[in-house]
TORDOKOL-274623 format. One record per residue (C-alpha): residue in three letters; x, y, z. Coordinates in steps of 0.02 Angstrom, whole numbers, plus 50000, padded with zeros to 5 digits. Example, Ala and Ser with C-alpha at 12.3 -4.5 7.8 and 13.67 -1.06 7.14 Angstrom:
ALA506154977550390/SER506844994750357/
This chain:
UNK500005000050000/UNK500645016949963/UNK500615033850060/UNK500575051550010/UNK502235063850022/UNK502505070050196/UNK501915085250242/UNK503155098450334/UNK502445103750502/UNK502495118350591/UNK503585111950736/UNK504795107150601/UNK504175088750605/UNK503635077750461/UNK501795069250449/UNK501455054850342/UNK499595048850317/UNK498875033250236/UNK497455041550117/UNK496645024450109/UNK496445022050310/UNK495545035450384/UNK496525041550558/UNK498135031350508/UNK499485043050532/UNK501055048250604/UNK502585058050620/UNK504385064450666/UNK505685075350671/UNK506385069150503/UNK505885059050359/UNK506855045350390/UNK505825045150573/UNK504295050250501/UNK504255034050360/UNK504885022850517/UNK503475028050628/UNK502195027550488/UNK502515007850448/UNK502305005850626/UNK500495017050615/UNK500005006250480/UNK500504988950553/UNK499554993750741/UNK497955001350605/UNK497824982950491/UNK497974973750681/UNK496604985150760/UNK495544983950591/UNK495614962750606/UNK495494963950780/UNK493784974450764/UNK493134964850600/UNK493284980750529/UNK493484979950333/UNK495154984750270/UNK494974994650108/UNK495734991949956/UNK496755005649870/UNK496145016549766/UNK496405019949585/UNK497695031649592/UNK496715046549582/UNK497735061449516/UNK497955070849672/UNK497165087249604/UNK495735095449606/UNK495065113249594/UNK493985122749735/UNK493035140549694/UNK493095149149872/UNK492725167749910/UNK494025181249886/UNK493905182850084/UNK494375164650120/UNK495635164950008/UNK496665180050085/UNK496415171650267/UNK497185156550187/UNK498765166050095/UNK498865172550261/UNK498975156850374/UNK500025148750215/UNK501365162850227/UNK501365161950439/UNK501535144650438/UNK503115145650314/UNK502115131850199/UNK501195134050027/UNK499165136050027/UNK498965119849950/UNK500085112050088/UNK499015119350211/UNK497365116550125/UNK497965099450112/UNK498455096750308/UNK496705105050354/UNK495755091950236/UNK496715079050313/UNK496515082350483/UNK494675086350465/UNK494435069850367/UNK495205060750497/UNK494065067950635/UNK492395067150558/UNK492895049050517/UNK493225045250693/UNK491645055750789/UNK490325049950658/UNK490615033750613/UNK491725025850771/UNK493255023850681/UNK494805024050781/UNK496205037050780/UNK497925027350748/UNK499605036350780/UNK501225031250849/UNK502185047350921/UNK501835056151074/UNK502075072751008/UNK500405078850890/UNK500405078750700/UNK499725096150665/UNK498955109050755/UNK497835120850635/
């Protein structure tokens, strides 16, 4: 199974996520730490997933990883704004706050479970 880039955080960490697994995520101070902690994410999210009976899903079909969003002029300044204090590119941070709000709704409406490995939080937006 494959995994998105990591993302750079604003702690200076690096966040890998498992598109396919909803909650399945980690991080660390480097890429080398981040890739290490996510196999171990993704090993503890397959065991909880058999454990529960919960259905493991199959990958997708390598969907192209763009899309395009019409927002209002206002948005879109508070975004370049948050983009340029957070030293990342909008789509970067567009991208984390999909993520992370993908992951939530996932786990308050329909039970999933959160799975991360490091003590320290992915991202705080």
């Amino acid at each position: 199974m494959s995994f998105g880039p990591s993302r750079k955080m604003r702690a200076g960490g690096w966040l890998v996520s498992f598109p396919n697994l909803p909650g399945c995520m980690s991080d660390g101070q480097t890429p080398e730490e981040a890739v290490a902690n996510g196999k171990d994410a993704l090993a503890a999210w397959l065991r909880a997933a058999e454990e529960t009976g919960r259905e493991i899903p199959h990958p997708s079909q390598n969907p192209s990883g763009k899309f395009v969003v019409r927002v209002p002029r206002s948005l879109h300044a508070r975004l370049a704004i948050r983009a340029r204090q957070e030293g990342v590119s909008m789509n970067a941070l567009v991208s984390a706050f999909l993520s992370e709000s993908l992951g939530r709704t996932y786990t308050r409406e329909k039970g999933g479970f959160h799975c991360a490995t490091s003590e320290t939080q992915p991202i705080m937006l």
